[in-house]
C-alpha positions in Angstrom: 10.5 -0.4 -13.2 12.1 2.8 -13.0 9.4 4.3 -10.4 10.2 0.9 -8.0 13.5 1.4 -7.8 13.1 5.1 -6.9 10.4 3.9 -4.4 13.1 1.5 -2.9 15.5 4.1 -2.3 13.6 6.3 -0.8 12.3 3.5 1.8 15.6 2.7 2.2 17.2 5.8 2.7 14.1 6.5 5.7 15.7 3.3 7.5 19.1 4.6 7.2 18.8 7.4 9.9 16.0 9.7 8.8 14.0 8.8 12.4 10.5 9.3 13.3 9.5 13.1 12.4 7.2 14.2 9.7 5.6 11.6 7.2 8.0 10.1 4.8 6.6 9.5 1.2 6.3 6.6 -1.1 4.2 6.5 -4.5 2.3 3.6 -5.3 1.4 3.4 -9.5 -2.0 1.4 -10.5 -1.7 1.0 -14.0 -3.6 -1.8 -16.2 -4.6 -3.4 -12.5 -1.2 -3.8 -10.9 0.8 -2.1 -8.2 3.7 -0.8 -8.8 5.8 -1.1 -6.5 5.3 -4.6 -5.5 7.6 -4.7 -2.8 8.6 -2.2 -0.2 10.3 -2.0 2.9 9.9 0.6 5.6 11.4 1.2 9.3 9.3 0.5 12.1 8.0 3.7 14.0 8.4 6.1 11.0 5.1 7.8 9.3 5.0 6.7 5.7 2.5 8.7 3.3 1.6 6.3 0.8 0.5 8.2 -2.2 -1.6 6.1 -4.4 -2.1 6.8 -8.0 -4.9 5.2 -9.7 -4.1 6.0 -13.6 -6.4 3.1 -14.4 -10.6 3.8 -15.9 -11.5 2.1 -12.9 -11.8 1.9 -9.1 -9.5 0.4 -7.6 -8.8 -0.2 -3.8 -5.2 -0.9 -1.5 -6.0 -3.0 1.9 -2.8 -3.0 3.7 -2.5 -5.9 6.4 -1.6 -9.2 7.8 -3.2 -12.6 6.5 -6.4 -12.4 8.7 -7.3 -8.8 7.9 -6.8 -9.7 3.5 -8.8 -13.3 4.8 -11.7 -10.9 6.2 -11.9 -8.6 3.2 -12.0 -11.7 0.5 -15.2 -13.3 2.3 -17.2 -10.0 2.3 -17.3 -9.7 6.3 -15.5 -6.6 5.5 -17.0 -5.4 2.5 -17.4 -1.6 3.1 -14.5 0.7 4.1 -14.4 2.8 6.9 -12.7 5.4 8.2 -9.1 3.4 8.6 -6.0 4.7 7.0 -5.1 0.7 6.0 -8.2 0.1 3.5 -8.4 3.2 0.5 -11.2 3.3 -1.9 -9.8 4.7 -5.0 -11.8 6.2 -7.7 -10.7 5.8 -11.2 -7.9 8.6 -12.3 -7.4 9.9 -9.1 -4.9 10.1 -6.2 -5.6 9.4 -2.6 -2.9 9.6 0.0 -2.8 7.8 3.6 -0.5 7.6 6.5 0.5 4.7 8.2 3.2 4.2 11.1 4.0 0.4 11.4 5.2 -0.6 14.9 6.1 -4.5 14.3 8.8 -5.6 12.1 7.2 -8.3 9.5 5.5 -8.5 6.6 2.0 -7.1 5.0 0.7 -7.6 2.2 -1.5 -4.6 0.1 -4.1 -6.0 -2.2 -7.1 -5.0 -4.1 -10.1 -7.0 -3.4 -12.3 -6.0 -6.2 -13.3 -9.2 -7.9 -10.6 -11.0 -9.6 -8.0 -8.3 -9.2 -6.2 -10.2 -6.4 -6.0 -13.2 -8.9 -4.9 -10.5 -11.3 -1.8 -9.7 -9.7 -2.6 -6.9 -7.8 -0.8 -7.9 -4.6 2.0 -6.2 -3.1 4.6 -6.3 -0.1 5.8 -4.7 2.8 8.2 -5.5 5.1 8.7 -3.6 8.1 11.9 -3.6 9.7 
């Protein structure tokens, strides 16, 4: 609980004046298969380096998007993961790191859709503001 409440700061403290620039940073735990943070916020137009840290056995991944992207990804149309900073592949015990800039206020959702993880709990928010 400790590490969401540092993670909160931090996003906060971007949205209070720190402007676009160089990437900001935010650390996202999987342990046991959940996210933790669950629930960010972020300023639009700033870089945010999302630092993921898989301390699980297992692969895990983190799909960052709005409804119809997660919709996409749960009936296999999107199975495989590209080159795109919003869908990480994870390897067990490992730490990946990606940079997103989110231009739209609203809210996302990041989710692993590995079977049964979503149902899980291993959903998470963003709002962008």
């Amino acid at each position: 609980m400790r590490s969401a409440a540092i993670a909160l700061l931090l996003v906060a403290g971007l949205a209070a004046g720190c402007g676009a620039g160089a990437p900001q940073r935010v650390e996202i735990v999987i342990h046991y298969s959940t996210f933790e943070p669950v629930a960010l916020s972020a300023p639009r137009g700033v870089p945010i380096t999302f630092v993921l840290v898989n301390q699980d056995p297992i692969d895990h991944e983190w799909l960052i998007g709005d409804a119809a992207f997660h919709e996409r990804h749960r009936n296999g149309t999107e199975a495989q993961h590209g080159e795109r900073p919003n869908e990480v592949s994870i390897p067990a015990l490992a730490t990946i790191e990606t940079t997103l800039t989110f231009d739209s206020p609203g809210t996302v959702q990041f989710i692993c859709h590995f079977p049964r993880h979503e149902a899980y709990g291993m959903v998470g928010t963003l709002t962008i503001t």
